[in-house]
matplotlib code that plots the C-alpha trace (Angstrom):
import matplotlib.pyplot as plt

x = [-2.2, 0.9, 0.0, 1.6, 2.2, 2.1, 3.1, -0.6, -0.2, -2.7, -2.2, 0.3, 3.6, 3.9, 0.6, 0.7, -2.1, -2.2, -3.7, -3.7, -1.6, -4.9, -5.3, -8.4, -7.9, -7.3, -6.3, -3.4, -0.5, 0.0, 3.2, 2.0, 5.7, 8.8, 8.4, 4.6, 3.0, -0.9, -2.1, -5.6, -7.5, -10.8, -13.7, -14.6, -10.7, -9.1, -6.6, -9.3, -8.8, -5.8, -8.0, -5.7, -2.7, 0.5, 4.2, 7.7, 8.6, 7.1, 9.1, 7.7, 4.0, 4.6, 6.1, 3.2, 0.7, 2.5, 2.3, -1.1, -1.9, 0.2, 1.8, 4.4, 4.0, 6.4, 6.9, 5.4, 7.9, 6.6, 6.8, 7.6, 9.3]
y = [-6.4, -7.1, -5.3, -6.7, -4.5, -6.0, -4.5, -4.3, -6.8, -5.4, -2.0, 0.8, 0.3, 2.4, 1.0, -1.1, -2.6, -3.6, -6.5, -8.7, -11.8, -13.6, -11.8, -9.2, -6.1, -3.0, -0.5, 0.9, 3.1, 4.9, 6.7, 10.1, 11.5, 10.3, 12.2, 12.0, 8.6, 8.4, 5.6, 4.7, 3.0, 1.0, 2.1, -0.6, -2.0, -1.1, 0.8, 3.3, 5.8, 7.0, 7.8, 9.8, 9.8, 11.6, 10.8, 11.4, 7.6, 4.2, 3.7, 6.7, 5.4, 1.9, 3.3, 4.9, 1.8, -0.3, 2.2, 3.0, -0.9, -2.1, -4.2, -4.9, -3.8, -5.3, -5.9, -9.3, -11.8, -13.1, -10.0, -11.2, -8.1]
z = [11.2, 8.6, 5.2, 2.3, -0.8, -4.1, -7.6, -9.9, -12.6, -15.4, -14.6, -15.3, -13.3, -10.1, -8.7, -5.8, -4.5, -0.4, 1.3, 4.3, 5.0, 3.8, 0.2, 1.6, -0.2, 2.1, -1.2, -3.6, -3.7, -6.5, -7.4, -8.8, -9.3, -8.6, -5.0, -4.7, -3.2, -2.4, -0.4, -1.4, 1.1, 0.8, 2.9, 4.4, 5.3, 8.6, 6.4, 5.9, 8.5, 6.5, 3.8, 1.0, 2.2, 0.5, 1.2, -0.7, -1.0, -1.2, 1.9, 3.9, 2.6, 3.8, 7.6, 7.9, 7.0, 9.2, 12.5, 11.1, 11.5, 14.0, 12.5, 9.7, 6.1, 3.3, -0.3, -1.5, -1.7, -5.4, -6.5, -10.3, -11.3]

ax = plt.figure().add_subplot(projection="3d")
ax.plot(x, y, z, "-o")
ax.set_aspect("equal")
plt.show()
């Protein structure tokens, strides 16, 4: 399943939230430090048997989502930013 990640709109910048090619929400990466990403996942989204997971770089958290999911996991093209 692709996962697409998407800069959160009404909330403080290095939030992300993730979701599937059809808009269902699957959960959020949050940047706690500049080396500190936590993926987020919803409970009841196939993302959630990552749980709370940590990694140094957006990057590194979205490699992992995508072998997590099998699929492909990339930044939203209308990102607005």
């Amino acid at each position: 399943m692709d996962v697409m990640v998407t800069p959160a709109e009404l909330k403080p910048a290095g939030i992300w939230r993730l979701s599937d090619r059809l808009g269902r929400p699957l959960g959020t990466i949050t940047e706690a430090s500049p080396s500190l990403f936590v993926i987020d996942a919803n409970r009841d989204a196939r993302l959630s048997g990552m749980e709370t997971a940590k990694f140094r770089s957006l990057n590194d958290a979205m490699t992992a989502i995508a072998r997590h999911m099998k699929g492909e996991c990339q930044l939203s093209s209308d990102d607005k930013a």
